[in-house]
C-alpha positions, 0 to 999 in steps of 0.5 A: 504514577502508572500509566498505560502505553497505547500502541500499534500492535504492528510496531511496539514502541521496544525502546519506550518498554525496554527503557521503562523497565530499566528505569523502574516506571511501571507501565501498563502496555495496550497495543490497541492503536491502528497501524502507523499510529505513533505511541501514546502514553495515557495518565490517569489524570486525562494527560498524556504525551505522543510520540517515542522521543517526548515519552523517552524523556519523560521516562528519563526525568522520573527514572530511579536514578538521576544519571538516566538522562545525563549527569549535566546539561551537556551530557543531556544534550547528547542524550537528546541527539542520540535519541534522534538518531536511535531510529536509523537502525530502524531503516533497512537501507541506513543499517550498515551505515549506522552500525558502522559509525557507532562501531568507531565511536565506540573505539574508546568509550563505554557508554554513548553518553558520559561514564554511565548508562543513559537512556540512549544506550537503551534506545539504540540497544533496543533499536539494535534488538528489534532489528532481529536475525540481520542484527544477531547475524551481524552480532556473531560476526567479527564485523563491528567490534566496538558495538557488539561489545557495548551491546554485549555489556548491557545485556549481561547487565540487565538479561532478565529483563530486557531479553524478556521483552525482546522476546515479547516483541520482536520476532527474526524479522524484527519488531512486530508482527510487519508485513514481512513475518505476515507473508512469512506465515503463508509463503508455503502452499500448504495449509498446514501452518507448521509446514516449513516455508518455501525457499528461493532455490538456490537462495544464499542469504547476502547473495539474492538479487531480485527485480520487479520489472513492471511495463510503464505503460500504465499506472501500478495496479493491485496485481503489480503491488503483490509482485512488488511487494513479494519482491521486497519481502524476498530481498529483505529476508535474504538480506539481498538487492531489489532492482526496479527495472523499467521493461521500456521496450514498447514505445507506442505504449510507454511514457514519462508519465508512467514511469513517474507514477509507477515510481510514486506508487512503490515509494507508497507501498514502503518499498526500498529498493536498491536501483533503478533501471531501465531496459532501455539502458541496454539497447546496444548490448541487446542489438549486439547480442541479437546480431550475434545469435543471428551469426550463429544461427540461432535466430533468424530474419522473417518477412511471413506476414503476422496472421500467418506467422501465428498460424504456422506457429500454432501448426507447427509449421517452420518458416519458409525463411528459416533456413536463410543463410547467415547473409540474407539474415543479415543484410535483412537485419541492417534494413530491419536497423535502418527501419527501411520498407523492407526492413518494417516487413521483417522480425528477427525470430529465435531458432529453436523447435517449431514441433516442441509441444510447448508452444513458446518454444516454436520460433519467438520473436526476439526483434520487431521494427517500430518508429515510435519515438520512444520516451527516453531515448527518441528515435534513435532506434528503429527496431526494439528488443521483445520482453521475452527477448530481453528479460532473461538477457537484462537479469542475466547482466544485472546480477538477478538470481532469481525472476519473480513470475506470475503463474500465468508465464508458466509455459514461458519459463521453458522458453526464459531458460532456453534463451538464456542457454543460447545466449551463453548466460548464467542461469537465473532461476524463475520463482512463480506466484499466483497472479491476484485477481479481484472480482468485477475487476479488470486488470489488463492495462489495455482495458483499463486505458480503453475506461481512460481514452473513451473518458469512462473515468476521470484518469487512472486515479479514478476511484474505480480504478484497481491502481493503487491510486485510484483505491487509495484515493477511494479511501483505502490505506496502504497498510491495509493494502499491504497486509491484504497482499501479504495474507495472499503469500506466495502461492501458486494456487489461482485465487478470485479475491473478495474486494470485501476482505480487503475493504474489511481490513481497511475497516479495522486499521481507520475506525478506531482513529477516524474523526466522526462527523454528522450530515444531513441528506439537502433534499431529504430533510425536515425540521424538528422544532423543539418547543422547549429548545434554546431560546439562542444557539450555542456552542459545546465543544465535543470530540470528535471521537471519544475513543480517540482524543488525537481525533482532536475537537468539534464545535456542536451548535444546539438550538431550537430549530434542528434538521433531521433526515427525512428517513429517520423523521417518517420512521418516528410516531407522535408521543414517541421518544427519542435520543438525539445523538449527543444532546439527550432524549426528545419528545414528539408532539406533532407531525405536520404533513402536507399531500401525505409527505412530513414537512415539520416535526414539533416536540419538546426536549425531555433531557432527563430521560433515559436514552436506554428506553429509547428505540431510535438513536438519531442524528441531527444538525441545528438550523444555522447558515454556517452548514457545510455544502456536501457532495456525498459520491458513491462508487460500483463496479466498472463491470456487471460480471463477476469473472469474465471468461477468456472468450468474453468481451468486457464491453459487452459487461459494463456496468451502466452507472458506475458513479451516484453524488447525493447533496448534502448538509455537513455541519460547520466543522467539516470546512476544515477538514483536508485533502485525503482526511477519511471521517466517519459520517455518523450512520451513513458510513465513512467517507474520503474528503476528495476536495476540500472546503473552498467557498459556500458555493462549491460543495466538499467533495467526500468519496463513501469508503465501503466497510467491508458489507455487501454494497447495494448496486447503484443500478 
């Protein structure tokens, strides 16, 4: 029988298309699922089957010829493991790996299973397809003998059809349109988008070392993520190394705590990387190298009071201290070291112009004294290396070849190149992009830890917060995330984003999958008493979304008692009809008032009415004590301005509410939800479940997930 693939348009199931055709299983293709949904293949008889491995089997019993699943039961069973295995190739980090023992088990076979084609070649071959350029690369190579010959074989065998569909489907990035290729087609400046993309200078492909080196002194927000994740996508396209290294050199602002949630953000972000590092890992190379460009005379000790410092910094005016001999620097270092009084007085500053126009050449600070105990390494030291200092110093020695900056760092990189040449280093070239910036939305840690000491916000998970686990816990889905960064590309132009773009994005990626769900206002509600209604309630079980059956069922109880909103109740007429959402059309007879307010409305159900002629589509939930306790919770802005200006304080911008919970009635279905489940509350919006169902008297806690539209202020 024919049947139809559903899909996510980002990661076409290639072995399931590639097997069908081979086995001679028409198949129509839908890449109508949204993104990170598994596959599904829909029979015509309300059947159907999920995931890549049970749709292969099935493809493998009803192939054209038997062998397709094995000659016997053992063969079969091999099948089946390497059908568990094909998805490795799939995996960035496990790539060489399984090229590597598929080669030597290949040594004197033909086929992975048996004397015959199975549907594990076609699996793994597809697999190997979709992987793209690294695999074609590889494939030119001398490198994997055994595995190109096999992969060579069953291309000659079956060209026309399966280079068809590797065409289709899988670009030089591999299969489907991934975040990768996205950033692909916006990683150059011009708006042209046949303009060729902008290159890592110097880049070599196998030899690009790149490093995403965030601060832990907070949580990751959505500008870190954009440099995260451009970081990722460079190594992947050079087929390089990404370092994540942990720029610990500020104890009075860092922690374990940071560190470990700045680890969990990027695993949610989907990236890879190849090491972890930390600045802090180099502490005695950095105070060796400080000494000895201070022996050299090209840094020295300064005692100038801070205030004056930058002051004479901004006139260009050199310190009195910066002719000092070698042994004054010196012996002001040791007590710098030790962390004496006179030592606390004192930075050590590079020696290179105090007339250049470019301010961050006049005199850095390399060195400053602090007696914080420091998160990993307690107070072994007394005096920490500045991030200028030693950024250039660390890439220079962990292999980076490139630096990824923000644009706001520009005249900084003068200063990056300047210090590398003193210290005798290789060059690493800076590549810059354009910081992200939201609008009504601080990104400066120390602003947003002002919100979480002054208890603002719950935490830095806050759903207000710009972390990505404040917005993911608003509702946000990380593809969605991910795809809003990626469309940014790599530009250097300074850009203010629209929060509803991304929120639109999110939109398209849950609508179609999200379960639907119905709830009433608790105090904004009346009762519609259905004259003709059920003498007993009963139970129907409907979908939860009917355009999604892994959406799974609902118990919906009917009966002669419902409630309404009170909104929609005062916007209805005597003798009018409508449609309740559904049951079918009713009829209103009468509406009771009290003081000019609606307590009750009467009518009778009129179910073989037409629900085109209706005007009003509403919702309801019948009158039963197994209603769900709800606490619906609105979100704005944290501040009342859209951009703030440098000379602006935020605290004269805060928002006064920023935060609005509504009770409410869910129906009975809606204790089961779980802990990040996002429904759709129908005709109210979509919504997070942020705390579960417990007990009746604690409500369920759902967070209202914007959908892209302008959101009403709560003020």
């Amino acid at each position: 029988m024919e049947a139809k693939l559903a899909f996510s348009q980002d990661s076409p199931p290639i072995s399931i298309i590639c097997a069908a055709k081979v086995a001679g299983i028409p198949l129509t293709v839908q890449p109508s699922l949204a993104a990170g949904s598994a596959p599904t293949l829909q029979f015509g008889s309300g059947e159907s089957l999920h995931g890549v491995n049970p749709i292969l089997h099935f493809i493998a019993r009803g192939a054209s010829f038997s062998s397709f699943s094995g000659k016997n039961a053992i063969e079969f069973g091999h099948v089946v493991e390497w059908l568990e295995y094909a998805p490795i190739f799939l995996s960035g980090s496990e790539f060489e790996n399984a090229c590597s023992f598929v080669d030597g088990y290949l040594a004197s076979r033909t086929f992975l299973v048996g004397h015959g084609l199975t549907i594990a070649d076609i699996a793994v071959w597809s697999n190997l397809a979709g992987i793209g350029q690294r695999w074609e690369s590889l494939r030119k190579s001398k490198k994997y003998q055994n595995l190109v010959r096999w992969f060579n074989s069953i291309d000659a065998e079956y060209r026309d059809t399966l280079n068809e569909i590797v065409a289709a489907y899988v670009g030089k990035r591999g299969i489907g349109k991934s975040p990768a290729p996205s950033l692909k087609e916006k990683v150059h400046d011009s708006k042209d988008p046949s303009a060729p993309e902008v290159d890592l200078p110097g880049a070599k492909v196998g030899q690009v070392c790149v490093r995403f080196a965030p601060e832990p002194s907070g949580y990751l927000h959505i500008g870190h993520a954009k440099a995260a994740l451009l970081n990722k996508y460079f190594a992947e396209r050079y087929q390089g190394r990404l370092i994540v290294r942990f720029d610990d050199t500020n104890p009075s602002k860092e922690s374990n705590e940071f560190v470990e949630n700045l680890l969990k953000d990027i695993e949610t972000l989907g990236i890879k990387y190849d090491a972890v590092t930390y600045t802090s890992d180099y502490f005695p190379k950095l105070m060796e190298m400080a000494e000895s460009l201070i022996k050299q005379g090209k840094a020295y000790v300064d005692d100038t009071p801070k205030e004056q410092m930058r002051k004479e910094r901004m006139d260009g005016i050199e310190s009195r201290c910066r002719n000092n001999t070698v042994e004054e620097n010196l012996s002001l270092w040791k007590e710098m070291v030790n962390g004496t009084e006179r030592g606390m007085q004192c930075c050590v500053r590079g020696k290179l112009d105090m007339q250049d126009p470019n301010k961050s050449l006049r005199d850095p600070v390399y060195y400053r004294c602090n007696t914080d105990p420091h998160h990993r390494v307690g107070s072994k030291y007394k005096v920490y290396p500045t991030y200028d200092f030693a950024c250039p110093f660390v890439d220079a020695l962990e292999g980076v070849t490139h630096a990824l900056r923000s644009s706001e760092y520009h005249d900084r990189n003068a200063q990056y190149y300047r210090i590398l040449q003193d210290m005798g280093l290789r060059r690493v070239e800076i590549y810059e992009f354009s910081r992200l910036n939201m609008v009504y939305t601080l990104l400066s840690k120390r602003k947003l830890l002002w919100f979480v000491q002054n208890k603002k916000v719950e935490d830095w998970t806050d759903p207000r917060f710009p972390t990505v686990q404040g917005i993911v816990r608003r509702g946000l889905k990380v593809e969605a995330l991910i795809q809003f960064i990626l469309q940014q590309g790599a530009s250097k132009n300074l850009n203010l984003m629209e929060w509803d773009k991304l929120w639109t994005i999110n939109k398209k990626i849950i609508d179609p999958v999200c379960a639907r769900h119905t709830a009433v206002l608790k105090d904004q509600r009346v009762i519609f008493t259905l004259t003709n209604g059920p003498e007993k309630p009963f139970v129907r079980i409907l979908p939860r979304h009917k355009k999604c059956e892994a959406a799974g069922k609902k118990a919906t109880t009917f009966a002669n008692r419902i409630w309404l909103d009170y909104a929609d109740a005062s916007a209805i007429s005597k003798g009018e009809e409508v449609t309740l959402m559904d049951w079918g059309n009713a009829i209103i007879k009468e509406i009771k008032m009290e003081n000019g307010v609606i307590t009750e409305l009467v009518g009778e159900l009129h179910l073989e009415g037409s629900v085109k002629t209706t005007k009003l589509k509403i919702t309801w939930l019948a009158d039963i004590d197994e209603l769900v306790p709800l606490s619906l919770v609105e979100f704005d802005y944290l501040i009342s301005k859209k951009k703030l200006e440098e000379d602006e304080d935020f605290l004269d911008n805060l928002n006064p509410c920023t935060r609005r919970e509504t009770p409410a009635l869910g129906d009975a279905n809606m204790r089961n939800l779980k802990l990040g489940e996002v429904i759709q509350i129908e005709r109210k919006g979509y919504y997070r479940c942020d705390a579960p169902f417990i007990r009746s008297s604690k409500p369920v806690v759902l967070f209202a997930i914007p959908d892209g539209r302008q959101q009403a202020s709560l003020n």
